[in-house]
N, CA, C and O atoms as CSV, one atom per row, in Angstrom:
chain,resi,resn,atom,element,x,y,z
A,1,UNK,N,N,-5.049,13.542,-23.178
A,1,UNK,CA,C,-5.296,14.937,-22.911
A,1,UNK,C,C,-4.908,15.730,-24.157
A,1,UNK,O,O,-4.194,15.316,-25.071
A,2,UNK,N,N,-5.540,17.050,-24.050
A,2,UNK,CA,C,-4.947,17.751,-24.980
A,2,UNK,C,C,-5.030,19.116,-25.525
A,2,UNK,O,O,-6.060,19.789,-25.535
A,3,UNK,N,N,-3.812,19.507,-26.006
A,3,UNK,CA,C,-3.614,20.776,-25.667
A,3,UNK,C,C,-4.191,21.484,-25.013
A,3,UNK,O,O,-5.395,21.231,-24.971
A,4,UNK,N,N,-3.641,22.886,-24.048
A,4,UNK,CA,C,-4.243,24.094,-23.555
A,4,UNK,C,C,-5.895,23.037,-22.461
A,4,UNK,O,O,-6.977,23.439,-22.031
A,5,UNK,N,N,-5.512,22.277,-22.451
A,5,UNK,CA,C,-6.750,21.314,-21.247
A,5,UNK,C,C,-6.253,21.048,-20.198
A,5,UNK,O,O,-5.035,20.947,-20.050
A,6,UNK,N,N,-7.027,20.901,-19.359
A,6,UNK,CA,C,-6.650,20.950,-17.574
A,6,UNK,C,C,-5.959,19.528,-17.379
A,6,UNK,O,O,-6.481,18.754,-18.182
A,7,UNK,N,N,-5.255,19.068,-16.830
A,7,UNK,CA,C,-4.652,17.668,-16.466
A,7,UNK,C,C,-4.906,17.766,-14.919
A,7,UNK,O,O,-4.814,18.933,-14.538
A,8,UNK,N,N,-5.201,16.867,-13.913
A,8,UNK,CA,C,-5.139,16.585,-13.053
A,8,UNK,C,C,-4.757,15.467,-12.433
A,8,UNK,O,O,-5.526,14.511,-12.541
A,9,UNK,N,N,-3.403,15.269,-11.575
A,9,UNK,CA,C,-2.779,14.293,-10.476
A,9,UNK,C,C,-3.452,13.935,-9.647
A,9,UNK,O,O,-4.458,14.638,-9.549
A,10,UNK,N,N,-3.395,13.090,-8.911
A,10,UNK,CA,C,-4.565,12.962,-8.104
A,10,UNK,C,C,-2.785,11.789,-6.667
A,10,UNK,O,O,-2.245,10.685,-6.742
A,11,UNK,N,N,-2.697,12.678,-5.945
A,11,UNK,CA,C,-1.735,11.249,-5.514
A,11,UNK,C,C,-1.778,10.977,-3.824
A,11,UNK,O,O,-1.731,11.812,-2.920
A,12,UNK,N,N,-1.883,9.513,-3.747
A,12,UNK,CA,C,-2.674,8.594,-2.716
A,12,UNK,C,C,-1.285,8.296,-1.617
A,12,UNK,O,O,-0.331,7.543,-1.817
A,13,UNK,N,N,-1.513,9.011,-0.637
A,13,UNK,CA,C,-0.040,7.783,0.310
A,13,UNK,C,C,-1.221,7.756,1.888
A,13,UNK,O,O,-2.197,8.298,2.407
A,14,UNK,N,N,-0.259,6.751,2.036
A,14,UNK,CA,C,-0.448,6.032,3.259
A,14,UNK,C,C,0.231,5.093,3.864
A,14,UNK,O,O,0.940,4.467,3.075
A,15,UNK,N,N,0.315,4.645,5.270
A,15,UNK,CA,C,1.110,3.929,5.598
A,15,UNK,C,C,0.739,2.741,6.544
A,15,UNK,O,O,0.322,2.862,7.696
A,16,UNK,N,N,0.985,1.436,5.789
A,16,UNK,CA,C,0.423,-0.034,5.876
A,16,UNK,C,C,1.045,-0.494,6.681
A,16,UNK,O,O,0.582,-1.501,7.217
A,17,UNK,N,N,2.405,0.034,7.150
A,17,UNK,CA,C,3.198,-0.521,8.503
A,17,UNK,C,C,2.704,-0.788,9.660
A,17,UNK,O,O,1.482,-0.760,9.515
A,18,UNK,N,N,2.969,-1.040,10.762
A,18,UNK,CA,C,2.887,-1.219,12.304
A,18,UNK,C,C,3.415,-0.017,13.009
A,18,UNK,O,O,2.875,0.515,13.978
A,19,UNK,N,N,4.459,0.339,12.467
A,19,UNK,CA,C,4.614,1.912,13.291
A,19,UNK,C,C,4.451,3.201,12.251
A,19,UNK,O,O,4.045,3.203,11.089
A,20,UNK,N,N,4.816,4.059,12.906
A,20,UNK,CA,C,4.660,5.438,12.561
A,20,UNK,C,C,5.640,6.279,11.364
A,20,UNK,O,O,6.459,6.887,12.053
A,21,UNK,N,N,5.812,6.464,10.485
A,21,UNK,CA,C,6.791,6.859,9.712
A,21,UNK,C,C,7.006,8.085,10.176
A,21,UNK,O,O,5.979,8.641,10.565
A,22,UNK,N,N,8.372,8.936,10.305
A,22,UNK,CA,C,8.134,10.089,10.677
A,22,UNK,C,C,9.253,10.741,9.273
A,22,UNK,O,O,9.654,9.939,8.429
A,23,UNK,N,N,9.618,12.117,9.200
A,23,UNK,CA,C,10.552,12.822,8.050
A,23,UNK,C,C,10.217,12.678,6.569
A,23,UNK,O,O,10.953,12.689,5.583
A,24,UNK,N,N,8.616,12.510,6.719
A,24,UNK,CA,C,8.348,11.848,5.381
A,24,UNK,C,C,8.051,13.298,4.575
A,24,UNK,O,O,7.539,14.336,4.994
A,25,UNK,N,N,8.453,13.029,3.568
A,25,UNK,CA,C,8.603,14.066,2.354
A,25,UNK,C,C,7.883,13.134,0.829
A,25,UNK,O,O,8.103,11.952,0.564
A,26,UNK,N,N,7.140,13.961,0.145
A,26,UNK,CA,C,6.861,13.735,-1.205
A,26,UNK,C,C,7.074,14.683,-1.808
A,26,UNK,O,O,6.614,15.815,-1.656
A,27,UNK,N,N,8.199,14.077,-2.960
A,27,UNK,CA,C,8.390,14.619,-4.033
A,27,UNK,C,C,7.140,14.074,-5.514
A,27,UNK,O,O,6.817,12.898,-5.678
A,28,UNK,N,N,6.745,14.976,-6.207
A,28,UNK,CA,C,6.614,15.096,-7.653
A,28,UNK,C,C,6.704,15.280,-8.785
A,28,UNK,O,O,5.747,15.806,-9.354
A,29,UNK,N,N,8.171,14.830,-9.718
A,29,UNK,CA,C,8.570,15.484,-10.578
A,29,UNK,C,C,7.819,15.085,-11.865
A,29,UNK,O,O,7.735,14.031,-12.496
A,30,UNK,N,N,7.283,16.370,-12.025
A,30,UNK,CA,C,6.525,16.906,-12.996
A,30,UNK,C,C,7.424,16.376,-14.700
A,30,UNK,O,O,8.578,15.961,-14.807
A,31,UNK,N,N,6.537,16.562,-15.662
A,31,UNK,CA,C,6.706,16.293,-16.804
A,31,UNK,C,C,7.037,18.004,-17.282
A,31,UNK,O,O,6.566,18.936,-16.630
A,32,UNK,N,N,7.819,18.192,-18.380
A,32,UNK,CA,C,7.734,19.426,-19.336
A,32,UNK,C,C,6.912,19.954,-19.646
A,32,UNK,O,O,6.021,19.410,-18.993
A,33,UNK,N,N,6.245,21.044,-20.484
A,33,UNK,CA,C,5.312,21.500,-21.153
A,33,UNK,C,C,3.810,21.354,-20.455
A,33,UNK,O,O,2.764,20.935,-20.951
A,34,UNK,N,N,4.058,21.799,-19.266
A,34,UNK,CA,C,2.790,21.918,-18.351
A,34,UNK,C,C,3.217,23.229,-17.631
A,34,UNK,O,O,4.261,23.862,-17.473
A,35,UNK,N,N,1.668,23.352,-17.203
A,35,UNK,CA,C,1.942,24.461,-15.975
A,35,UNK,C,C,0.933,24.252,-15.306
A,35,UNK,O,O,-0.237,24.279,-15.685
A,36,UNK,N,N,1.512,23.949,-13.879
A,36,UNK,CA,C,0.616,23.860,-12.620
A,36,UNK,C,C,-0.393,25.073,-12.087
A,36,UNK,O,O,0.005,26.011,-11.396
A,37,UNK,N,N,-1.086,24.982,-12.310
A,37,UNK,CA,C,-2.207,26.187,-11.821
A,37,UNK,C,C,-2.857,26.178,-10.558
A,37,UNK,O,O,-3.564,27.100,-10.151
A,38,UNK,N,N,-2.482,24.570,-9.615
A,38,UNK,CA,C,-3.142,24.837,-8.440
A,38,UNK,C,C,-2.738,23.262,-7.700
A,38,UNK,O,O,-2.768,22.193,-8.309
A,39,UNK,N,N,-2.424,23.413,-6.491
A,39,UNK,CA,C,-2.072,22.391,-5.826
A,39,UNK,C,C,-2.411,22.141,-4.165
A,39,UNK,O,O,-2.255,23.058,-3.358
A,40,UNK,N,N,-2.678,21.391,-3.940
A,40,UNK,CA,C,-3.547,21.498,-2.827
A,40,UNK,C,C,-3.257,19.614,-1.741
A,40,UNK,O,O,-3.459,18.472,-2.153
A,41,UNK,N,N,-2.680,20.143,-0.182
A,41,UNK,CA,C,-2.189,21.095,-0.002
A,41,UNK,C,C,-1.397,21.953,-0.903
A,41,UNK,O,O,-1.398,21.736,-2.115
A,42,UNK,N,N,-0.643,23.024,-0.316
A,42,UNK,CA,C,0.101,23.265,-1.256
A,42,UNK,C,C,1.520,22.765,-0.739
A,42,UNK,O,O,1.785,22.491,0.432
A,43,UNK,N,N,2.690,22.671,-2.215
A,43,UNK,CA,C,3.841,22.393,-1.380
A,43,UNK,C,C,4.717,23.427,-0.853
A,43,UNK,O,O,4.323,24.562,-0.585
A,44,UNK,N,N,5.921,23.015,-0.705
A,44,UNK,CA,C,6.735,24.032,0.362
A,44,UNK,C,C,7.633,24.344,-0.812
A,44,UNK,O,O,8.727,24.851,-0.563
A,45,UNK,N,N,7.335,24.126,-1.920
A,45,UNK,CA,C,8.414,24.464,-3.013
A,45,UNK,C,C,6.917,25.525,-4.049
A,45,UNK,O,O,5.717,25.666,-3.816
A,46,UNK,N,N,7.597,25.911,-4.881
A,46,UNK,CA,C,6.978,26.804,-5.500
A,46,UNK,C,C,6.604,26.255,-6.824
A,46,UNK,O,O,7.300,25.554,-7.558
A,47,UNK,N,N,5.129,26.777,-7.060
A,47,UNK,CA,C,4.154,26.193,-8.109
A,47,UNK,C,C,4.593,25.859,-9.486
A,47,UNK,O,O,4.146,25.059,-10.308
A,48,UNK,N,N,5.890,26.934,-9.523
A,48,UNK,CA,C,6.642,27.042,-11.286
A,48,UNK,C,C,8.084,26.387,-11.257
A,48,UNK,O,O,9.055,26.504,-12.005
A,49,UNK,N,N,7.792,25.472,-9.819
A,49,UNK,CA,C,9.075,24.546,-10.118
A,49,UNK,C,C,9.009,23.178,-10.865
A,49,UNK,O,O,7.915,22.817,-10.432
A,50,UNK,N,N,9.463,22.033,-11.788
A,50,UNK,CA,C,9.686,21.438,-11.798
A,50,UNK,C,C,9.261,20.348,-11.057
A,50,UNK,O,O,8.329,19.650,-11.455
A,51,UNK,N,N,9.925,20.100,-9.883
A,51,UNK,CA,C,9.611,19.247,-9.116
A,51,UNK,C,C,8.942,20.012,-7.839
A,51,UNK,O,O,9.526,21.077,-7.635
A,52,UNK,N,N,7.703,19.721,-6.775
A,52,UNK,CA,C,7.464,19.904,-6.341
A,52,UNK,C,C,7.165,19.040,-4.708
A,52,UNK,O,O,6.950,17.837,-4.859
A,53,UNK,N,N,7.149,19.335,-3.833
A,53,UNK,CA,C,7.774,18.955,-2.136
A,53,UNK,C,C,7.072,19.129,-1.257
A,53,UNK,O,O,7.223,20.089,-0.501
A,54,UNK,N,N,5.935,18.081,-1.095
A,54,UNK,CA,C,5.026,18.281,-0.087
A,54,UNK,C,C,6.399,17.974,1.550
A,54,UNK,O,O,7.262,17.110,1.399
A,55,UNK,N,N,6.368,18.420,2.282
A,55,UNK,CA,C,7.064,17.987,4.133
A,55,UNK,C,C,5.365,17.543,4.585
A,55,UNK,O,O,4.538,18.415,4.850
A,56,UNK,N,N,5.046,16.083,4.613
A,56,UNK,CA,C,3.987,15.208,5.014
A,56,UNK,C,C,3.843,15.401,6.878
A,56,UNK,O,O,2.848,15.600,7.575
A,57,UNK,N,N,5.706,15.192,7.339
A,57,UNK,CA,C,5.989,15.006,8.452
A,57,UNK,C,C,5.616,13.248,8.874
A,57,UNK,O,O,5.988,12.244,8.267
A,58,UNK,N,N,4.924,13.325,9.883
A,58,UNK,CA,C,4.596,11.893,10.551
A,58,UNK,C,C,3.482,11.224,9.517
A,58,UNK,O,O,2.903,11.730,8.555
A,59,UNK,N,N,3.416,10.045,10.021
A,59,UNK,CA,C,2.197,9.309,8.796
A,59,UNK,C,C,2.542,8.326,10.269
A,59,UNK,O,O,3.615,7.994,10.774
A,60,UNK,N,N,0.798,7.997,10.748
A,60,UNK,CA,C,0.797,7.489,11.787
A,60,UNK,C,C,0.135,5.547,10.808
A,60,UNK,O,O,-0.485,5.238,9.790
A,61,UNK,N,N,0.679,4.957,11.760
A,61,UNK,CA,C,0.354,3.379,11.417
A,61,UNK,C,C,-0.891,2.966,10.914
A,61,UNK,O,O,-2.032,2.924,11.373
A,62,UNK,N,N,-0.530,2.768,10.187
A,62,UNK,CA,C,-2.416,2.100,9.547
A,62,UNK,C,C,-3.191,3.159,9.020
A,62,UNK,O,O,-4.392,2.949,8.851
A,63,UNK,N,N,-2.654,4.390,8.698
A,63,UNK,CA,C,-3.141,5.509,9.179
A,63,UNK,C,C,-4.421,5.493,7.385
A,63,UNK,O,O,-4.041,4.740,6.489
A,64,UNK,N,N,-5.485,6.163,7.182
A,64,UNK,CA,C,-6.217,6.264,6.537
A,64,UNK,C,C,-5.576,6.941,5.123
A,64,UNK,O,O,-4.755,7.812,5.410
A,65,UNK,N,N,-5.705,6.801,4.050
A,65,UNK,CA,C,-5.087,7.382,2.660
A,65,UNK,C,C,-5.499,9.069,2.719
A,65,UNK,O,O,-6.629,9.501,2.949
A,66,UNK,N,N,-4.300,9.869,2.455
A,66,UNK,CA,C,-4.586,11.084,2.329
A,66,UNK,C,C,-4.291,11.360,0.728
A,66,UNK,O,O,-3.793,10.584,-0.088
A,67,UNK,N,N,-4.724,12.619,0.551
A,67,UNK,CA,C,-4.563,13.051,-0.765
A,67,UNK,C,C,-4.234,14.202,-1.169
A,67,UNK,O,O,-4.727,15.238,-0.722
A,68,UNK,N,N,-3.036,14.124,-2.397
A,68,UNK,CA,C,-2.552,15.406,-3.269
A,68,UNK,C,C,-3.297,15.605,-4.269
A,68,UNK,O,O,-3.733,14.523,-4.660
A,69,UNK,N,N,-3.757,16.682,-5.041
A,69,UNK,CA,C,-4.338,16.846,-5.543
A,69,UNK,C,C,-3.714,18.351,-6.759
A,69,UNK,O,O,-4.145,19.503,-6.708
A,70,UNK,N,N,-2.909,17.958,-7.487
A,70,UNK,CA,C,-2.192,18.973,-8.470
A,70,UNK,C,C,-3.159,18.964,-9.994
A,70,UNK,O,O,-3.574,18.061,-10.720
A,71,UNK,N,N,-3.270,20.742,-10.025
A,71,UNK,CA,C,-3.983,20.866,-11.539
A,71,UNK,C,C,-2.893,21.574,-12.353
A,71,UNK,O,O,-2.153,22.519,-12.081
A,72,UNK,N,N,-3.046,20.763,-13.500
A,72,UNK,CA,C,-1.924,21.756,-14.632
A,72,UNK,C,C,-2.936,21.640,-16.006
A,72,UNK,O,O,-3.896,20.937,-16.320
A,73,UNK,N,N,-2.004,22.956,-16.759
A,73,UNK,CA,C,-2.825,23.321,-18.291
A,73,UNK,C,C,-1.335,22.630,-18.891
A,73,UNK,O,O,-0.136,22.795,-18.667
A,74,UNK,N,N,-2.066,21.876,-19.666
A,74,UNK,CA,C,-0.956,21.366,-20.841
A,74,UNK,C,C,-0.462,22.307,-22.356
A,74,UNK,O,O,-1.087,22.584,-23.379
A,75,UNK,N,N,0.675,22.547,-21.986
A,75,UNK,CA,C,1.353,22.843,-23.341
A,75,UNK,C,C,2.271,22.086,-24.027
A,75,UNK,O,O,2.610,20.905,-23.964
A,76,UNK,N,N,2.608,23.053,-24.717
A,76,UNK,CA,C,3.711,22.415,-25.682
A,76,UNK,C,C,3.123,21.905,-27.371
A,76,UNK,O,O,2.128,22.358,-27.936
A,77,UNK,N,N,3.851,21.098,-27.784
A,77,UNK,CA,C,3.546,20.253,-28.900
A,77,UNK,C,C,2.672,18.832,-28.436
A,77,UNK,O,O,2.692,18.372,-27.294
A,78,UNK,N,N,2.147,18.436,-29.227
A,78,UNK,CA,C,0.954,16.908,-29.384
A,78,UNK,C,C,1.920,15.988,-29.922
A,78,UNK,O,O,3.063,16.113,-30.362
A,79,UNK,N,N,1.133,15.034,-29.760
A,79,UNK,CA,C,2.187,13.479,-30.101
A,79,UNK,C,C,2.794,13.336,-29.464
A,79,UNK,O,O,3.789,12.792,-29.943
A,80,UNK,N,N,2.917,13.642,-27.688
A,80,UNK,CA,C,3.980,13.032,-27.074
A,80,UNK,C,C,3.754,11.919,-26.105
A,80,UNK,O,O,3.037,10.988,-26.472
A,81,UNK,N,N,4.304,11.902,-24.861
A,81,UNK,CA,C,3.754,11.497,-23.762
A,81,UNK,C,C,4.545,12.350,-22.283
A,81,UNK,O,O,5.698,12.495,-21.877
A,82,UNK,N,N,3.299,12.727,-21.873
A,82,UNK,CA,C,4.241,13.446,-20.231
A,82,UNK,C,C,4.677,12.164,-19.075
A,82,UNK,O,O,4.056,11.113,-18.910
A,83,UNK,N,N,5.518,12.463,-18.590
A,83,UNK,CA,C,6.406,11.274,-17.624
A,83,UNK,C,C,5.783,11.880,-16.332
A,83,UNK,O,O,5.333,12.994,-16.598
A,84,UNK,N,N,5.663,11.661,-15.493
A,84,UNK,CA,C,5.305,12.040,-14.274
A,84,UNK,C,C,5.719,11.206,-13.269
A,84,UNK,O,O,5.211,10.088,-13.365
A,85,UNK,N,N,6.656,11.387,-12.095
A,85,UNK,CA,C,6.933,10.824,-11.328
A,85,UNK,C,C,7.206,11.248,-10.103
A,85,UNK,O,O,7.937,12.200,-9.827
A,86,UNK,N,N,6.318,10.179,-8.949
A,86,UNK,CA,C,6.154,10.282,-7.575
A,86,UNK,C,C,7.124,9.589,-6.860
A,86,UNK,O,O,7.463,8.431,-7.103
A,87,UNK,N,N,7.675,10.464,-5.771
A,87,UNK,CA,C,8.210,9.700,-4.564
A,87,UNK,C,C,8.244,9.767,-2.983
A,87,UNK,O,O,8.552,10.731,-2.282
A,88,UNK,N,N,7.883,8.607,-2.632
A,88,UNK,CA,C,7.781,8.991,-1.383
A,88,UNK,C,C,9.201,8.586,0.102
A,88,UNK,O,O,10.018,7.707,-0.170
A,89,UNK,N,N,9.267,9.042,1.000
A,89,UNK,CA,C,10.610,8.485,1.493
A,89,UNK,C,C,10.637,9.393,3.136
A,89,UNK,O,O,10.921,10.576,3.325
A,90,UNK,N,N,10.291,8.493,3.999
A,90,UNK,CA,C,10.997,9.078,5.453
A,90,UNK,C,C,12.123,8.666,6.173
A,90,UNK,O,O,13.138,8.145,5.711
A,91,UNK,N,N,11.826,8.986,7.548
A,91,UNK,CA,C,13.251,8.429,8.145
A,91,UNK,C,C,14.112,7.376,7.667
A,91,UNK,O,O,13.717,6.705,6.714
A,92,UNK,N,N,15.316,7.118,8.231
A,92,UNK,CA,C,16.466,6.028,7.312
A,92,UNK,C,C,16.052,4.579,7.719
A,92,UNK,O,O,16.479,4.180,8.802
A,93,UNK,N,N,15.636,4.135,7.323
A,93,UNK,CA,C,15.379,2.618,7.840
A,93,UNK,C,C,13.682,2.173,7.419
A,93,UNK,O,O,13.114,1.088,7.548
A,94,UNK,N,N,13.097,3.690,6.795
A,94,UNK,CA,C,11.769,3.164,6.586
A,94,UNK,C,C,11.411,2.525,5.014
A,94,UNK,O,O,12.281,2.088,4.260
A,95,UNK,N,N,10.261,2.560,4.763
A,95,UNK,CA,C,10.346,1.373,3.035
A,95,UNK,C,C,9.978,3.207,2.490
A,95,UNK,O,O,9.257,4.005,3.090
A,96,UNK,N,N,10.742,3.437,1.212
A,96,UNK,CA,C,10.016,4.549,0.187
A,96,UNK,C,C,9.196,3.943,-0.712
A,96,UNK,O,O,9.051,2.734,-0.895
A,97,UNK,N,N,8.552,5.059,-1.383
A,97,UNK,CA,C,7.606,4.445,-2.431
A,97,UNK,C,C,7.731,5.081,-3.669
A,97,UNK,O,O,8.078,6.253,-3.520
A,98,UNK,N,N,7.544,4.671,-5.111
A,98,UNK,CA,C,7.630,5.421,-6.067
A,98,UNK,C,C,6.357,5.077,-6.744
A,98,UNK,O,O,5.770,4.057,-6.382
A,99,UNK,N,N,5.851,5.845,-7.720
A,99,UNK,CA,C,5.154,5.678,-8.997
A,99,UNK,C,C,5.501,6.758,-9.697
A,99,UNK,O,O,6.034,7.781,-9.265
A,100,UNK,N,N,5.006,6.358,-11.406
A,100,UNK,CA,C,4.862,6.621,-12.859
A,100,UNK,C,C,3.914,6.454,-13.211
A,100,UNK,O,O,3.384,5.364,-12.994
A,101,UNK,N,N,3.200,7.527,-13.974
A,101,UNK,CA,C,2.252,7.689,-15.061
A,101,UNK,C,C,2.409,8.469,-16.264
A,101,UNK,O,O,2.572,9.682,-16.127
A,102,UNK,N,N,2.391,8.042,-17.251
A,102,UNK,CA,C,2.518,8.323,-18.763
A,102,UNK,C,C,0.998,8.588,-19.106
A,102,UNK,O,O,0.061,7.818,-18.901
A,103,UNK,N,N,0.955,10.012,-19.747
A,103,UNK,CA,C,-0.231,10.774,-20.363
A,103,UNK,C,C,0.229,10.981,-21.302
A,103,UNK,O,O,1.317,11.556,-21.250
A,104,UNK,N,N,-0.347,10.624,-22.681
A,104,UNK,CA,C,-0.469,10.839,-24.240
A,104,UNK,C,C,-0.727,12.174,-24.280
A,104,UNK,O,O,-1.235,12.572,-23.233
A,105,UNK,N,N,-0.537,13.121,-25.222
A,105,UNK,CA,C,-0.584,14.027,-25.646
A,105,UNK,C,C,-1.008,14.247,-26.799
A,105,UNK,O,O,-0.108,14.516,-27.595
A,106,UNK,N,N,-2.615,14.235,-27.445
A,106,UNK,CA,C,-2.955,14.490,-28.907
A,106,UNK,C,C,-3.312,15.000,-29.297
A,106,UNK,O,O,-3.999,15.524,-28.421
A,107,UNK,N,N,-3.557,15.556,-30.295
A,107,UNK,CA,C,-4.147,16.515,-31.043
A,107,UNK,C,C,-5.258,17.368,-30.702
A,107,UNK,O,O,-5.675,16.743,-29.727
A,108,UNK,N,N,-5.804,18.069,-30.785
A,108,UNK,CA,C,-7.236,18.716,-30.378
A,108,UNK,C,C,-8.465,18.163,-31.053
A,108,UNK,O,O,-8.129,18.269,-32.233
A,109,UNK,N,N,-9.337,17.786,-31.058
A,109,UNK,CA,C,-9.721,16.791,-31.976
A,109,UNK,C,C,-11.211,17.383,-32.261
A,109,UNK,O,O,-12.039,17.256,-31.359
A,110,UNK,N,N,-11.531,17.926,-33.287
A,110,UNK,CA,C,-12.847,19.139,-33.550
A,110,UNK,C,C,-13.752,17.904,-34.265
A,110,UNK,O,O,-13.419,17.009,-35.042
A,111,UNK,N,N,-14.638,18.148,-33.847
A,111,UNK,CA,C,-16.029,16.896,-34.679
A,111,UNK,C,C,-17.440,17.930,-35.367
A,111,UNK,O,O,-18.257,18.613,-34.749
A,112,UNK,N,N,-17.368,17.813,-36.101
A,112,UNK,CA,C,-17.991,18.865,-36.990
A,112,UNK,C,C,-19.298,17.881,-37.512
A,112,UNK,O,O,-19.013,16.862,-38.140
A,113,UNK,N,N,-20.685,18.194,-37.249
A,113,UNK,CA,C,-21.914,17.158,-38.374
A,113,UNK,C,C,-21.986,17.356,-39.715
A,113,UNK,O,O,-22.089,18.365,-40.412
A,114,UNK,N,N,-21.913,16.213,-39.933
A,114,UNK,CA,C,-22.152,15.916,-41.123
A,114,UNK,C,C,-23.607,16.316,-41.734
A,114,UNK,O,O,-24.507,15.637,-41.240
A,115,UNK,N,N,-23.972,17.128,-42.558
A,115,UNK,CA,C,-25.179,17.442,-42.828
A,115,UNK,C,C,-25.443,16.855,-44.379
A,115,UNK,O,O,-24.663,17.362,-45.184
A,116,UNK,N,N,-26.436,15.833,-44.996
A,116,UNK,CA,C,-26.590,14.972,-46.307
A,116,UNK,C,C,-27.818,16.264,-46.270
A,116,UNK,O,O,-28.397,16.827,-45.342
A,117,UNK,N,N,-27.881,16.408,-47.852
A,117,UNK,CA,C,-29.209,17.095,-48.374
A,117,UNK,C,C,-29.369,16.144,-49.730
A,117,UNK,O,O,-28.317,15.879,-50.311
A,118,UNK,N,N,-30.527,15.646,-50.243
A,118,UNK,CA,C,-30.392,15.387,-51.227
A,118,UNK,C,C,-31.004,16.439,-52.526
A,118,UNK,O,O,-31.600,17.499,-52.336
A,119,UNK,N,N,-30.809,16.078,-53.314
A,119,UNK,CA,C,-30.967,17.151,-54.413
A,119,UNK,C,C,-31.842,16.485,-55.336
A,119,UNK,O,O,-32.199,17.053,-56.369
């Protein structure tokens, strides 16, 4: 990605168990030098936080993959990489889940034609 360009999360849960998960919460802690411009649902925490907090509630057995769907404009400096990390976690006794994704950060990259004339 890069600079001042849209980034988009895209994040998948569901639940492969036999019963019902219930108290389930997802967290997303966001990388630096972004700003979220739109999130959908939305969470119960606020757009210019850091980490952000979907309350899922129940996730019924077997139940079909739902989806988060977060847009951010990238700032900051190039040459890096943004960290991004998901978690998921309900009642005490149920399995949580995590993921990571690492996005490069490069340069803006302008491609200009080459025009030959001969003389």
């Amino acid at each position: 990605v890069t600079i001042g360009r849209q980034l988009v999360y895209t994040l998948r849960y569901w639940n492969d168990g036999n019963q019902s998960a219930t108290g389930v919460f997802l967290t997303d802690t966001l990388p630096s030098g972004i700003t979220v411009t739109a999130a959908y649902p939305p969470p119960v925490t606020s757009l210019s936080s850091p980490r952000l907090v979907w309350n899922i509630g129940t996730v019924s057995a077997a139940s079909p993959a739902q989806t988060i769907v977060i847009t951010a404009t990238v700032g900051g400096a190039w040459n890096r990489t943004l960290h991004n990390v998901a978690d998921v976690a309900g009642q005490p006794g149920s399995y949580p889940d995590h993921a990571e994704r690492d996005t490069e950060v490069r340069p803006l990259m302008l491609y200009l034609p080459i025009i030959m004339r001969q003389y």
